[in-house]
N, C-alpha and C positions, 0 to 999 in steps of 0.2 A: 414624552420622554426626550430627552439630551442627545442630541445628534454627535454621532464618533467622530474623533480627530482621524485624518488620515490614517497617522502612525496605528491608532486602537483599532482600525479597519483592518489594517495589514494586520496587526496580531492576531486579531478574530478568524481573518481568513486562515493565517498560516497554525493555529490552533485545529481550524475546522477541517483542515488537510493532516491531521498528524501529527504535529510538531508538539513537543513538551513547551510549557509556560516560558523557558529562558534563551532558548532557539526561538523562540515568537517573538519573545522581546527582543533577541540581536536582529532577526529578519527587520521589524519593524523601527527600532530604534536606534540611536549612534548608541555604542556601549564600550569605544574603544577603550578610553581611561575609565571603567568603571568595576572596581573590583567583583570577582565571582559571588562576596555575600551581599551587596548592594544588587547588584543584577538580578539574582534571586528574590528579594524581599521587592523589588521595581516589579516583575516579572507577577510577582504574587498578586502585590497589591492592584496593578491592571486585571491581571482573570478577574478579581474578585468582583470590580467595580458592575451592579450592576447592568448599566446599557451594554457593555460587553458581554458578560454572561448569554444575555437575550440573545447579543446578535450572533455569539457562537453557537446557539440551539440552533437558532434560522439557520444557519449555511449549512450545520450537520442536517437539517431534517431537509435543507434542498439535494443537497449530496442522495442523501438514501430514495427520494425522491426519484434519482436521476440513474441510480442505478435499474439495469435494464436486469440483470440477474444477480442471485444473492447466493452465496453459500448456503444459507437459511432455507431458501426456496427449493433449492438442487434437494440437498433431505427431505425436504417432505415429498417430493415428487417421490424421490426414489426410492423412500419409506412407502407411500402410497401403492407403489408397483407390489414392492416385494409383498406387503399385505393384501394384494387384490389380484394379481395377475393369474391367470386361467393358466396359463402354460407355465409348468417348470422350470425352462429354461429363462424365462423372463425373469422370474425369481431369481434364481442362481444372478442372472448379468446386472439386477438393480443389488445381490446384496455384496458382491465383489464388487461394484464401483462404489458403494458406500464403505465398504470395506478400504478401499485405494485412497477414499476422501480423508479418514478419519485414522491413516498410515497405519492402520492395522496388520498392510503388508510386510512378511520380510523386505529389505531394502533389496531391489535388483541390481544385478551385477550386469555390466557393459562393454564389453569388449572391445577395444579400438584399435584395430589393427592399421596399420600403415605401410607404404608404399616405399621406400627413399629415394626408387628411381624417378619415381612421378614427381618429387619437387627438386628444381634445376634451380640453382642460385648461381646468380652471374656476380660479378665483383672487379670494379674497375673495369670494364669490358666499353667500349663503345661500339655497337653494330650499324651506325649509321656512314657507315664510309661508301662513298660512292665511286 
């Protein structure tokens, strides 16, 4: 297979982080004079190109690789709980955090109360006079 230009590395990578096809192409490429429908069809035509495709699968499957925990995992675990556990209570606490994950909660309200004496602003002051 055909070894990547730099520039098609940088796209592959900033693809395999995120980034839509035309933010990959600015990360990787100069695109200052280049209008928004050329940028797009440049943009295109790079994902498309074979050796890139491959190498964006490799950085996505080392990424998932590297991840130590997944949203994915968290569910089954705590699908596993609520289907298995001996105690009730275990139950009830895997199926509220599954509940919390999947924002099945009403939105919690916050209350921030503050102080005005507790923050002291100085202004034009100097305290270092000896």
């Amino acid at each position: 297979m055909a070894k990547l230009t730099a520039r098609q590395e940088k796209f592959c990578q900033c693809i395999a982080d995120g980034m839509n096809q035309s933010d990959a192409y600015r990360a990787a490429y100069t695109t200052e004079k280049m209008s928004d429908r050329v940028l797009w069809i440049k943009a295109s035509q790079t994902a498309s190109l074979d050796k890139v495709k491959i190498r964006v699968t490799e950085l996505k499957e080392n990424l998932a690789n590297k991840q130590l925990w997944t949203r994915e995992r968290s569910v089954l675990i705590l699908a596993n709980i609520a289907d298995n556990a001996e105690k009730p209570s275990d139950v009830t606490a895997a199926i509220k955090e599954l509940n919390a994950m999947h924002g099945y909660n009403a939105p919690s309200k916050h209350e921030v109360i503050t102080n005005p004496l507790v923050l002291v602003l100085k202004h034009g002051t100097d305290d270092s006079t000896d």
